[in-house]
C-alpha positions as CSV (number, residue, x, y, z in Angstrom):
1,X,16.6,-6.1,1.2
2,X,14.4,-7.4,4.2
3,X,17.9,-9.4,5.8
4,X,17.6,-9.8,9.3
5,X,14.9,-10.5,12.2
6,X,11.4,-8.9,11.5
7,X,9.9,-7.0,14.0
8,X,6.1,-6.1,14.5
9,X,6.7,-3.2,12.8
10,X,8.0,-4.7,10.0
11,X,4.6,-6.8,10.2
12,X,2.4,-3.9,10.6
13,X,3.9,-1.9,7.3
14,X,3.3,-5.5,5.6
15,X,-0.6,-5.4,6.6
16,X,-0.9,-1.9,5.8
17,X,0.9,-2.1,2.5
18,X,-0.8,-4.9,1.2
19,X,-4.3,-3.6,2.0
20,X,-3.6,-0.5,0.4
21,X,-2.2,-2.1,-2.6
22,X,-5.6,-4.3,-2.4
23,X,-7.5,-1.0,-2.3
24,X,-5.7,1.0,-5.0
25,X,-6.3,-2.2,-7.4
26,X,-9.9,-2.7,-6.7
27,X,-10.4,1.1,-7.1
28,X,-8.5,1.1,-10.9
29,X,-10.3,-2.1,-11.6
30,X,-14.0,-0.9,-11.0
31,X,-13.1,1.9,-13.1
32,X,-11.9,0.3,-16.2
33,X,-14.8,-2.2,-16.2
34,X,-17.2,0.3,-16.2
35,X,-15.9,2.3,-18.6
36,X,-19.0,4.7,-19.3
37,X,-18.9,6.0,-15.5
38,X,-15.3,8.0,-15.8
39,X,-17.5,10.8,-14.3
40,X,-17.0,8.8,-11.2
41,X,-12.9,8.7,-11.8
42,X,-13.0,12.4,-9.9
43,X,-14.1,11.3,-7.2
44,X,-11.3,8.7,-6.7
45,X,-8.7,10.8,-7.1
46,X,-8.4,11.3,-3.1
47,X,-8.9,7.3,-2.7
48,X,-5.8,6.6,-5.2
49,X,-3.8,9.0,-3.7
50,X,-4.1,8.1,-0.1
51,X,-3.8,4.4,-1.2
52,X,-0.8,5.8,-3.2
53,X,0.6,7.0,0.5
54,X,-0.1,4.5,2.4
55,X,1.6,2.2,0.4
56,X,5.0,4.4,0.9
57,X,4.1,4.3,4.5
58,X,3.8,0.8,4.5
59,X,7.0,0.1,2.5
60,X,8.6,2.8,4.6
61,X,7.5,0.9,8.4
62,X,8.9,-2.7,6.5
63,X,12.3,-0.9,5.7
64,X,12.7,0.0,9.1
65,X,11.0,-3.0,10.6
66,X,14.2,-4.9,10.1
67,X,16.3,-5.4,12.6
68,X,19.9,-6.1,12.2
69,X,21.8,-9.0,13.0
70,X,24.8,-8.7,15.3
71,X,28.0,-10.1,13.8
């Protein structure tokens, strides 16, 4: 899937997609260990989803960080 010679976008989308997939998990894992705060859990719903995004984006910027080889 990621064939070929990685550019520093590729690189960037990495760094943004694994620190958003760091974020979403710390924000579901603070939330199931304190399981008597779920009033809390509405104010995360803006959080997850822009984590949510920004790991498309980041996925997205590896995709096309690729560059192809030349036969």
């Amino acid at each position: 899937m990621f064939e070929g010679e990685k550019t520093y976008v590729f690189w960037i989308g990495l760094i943004i997609l694994g620190l958003a997939s760091v974020g979403l998990f710390g924000i579901i894992w603070f939330d199931l260990i304190r399981p008597f705060y779920f009033i809390h859990l509405e104010h995360h719903v803006p959080l997850i989803v822009g984590a949510i995004v920004f790991i498309f984006i980041g996925f997205y910027m590896m995709k096309s960080g690729v560059a192809k080889r030349k036969k």
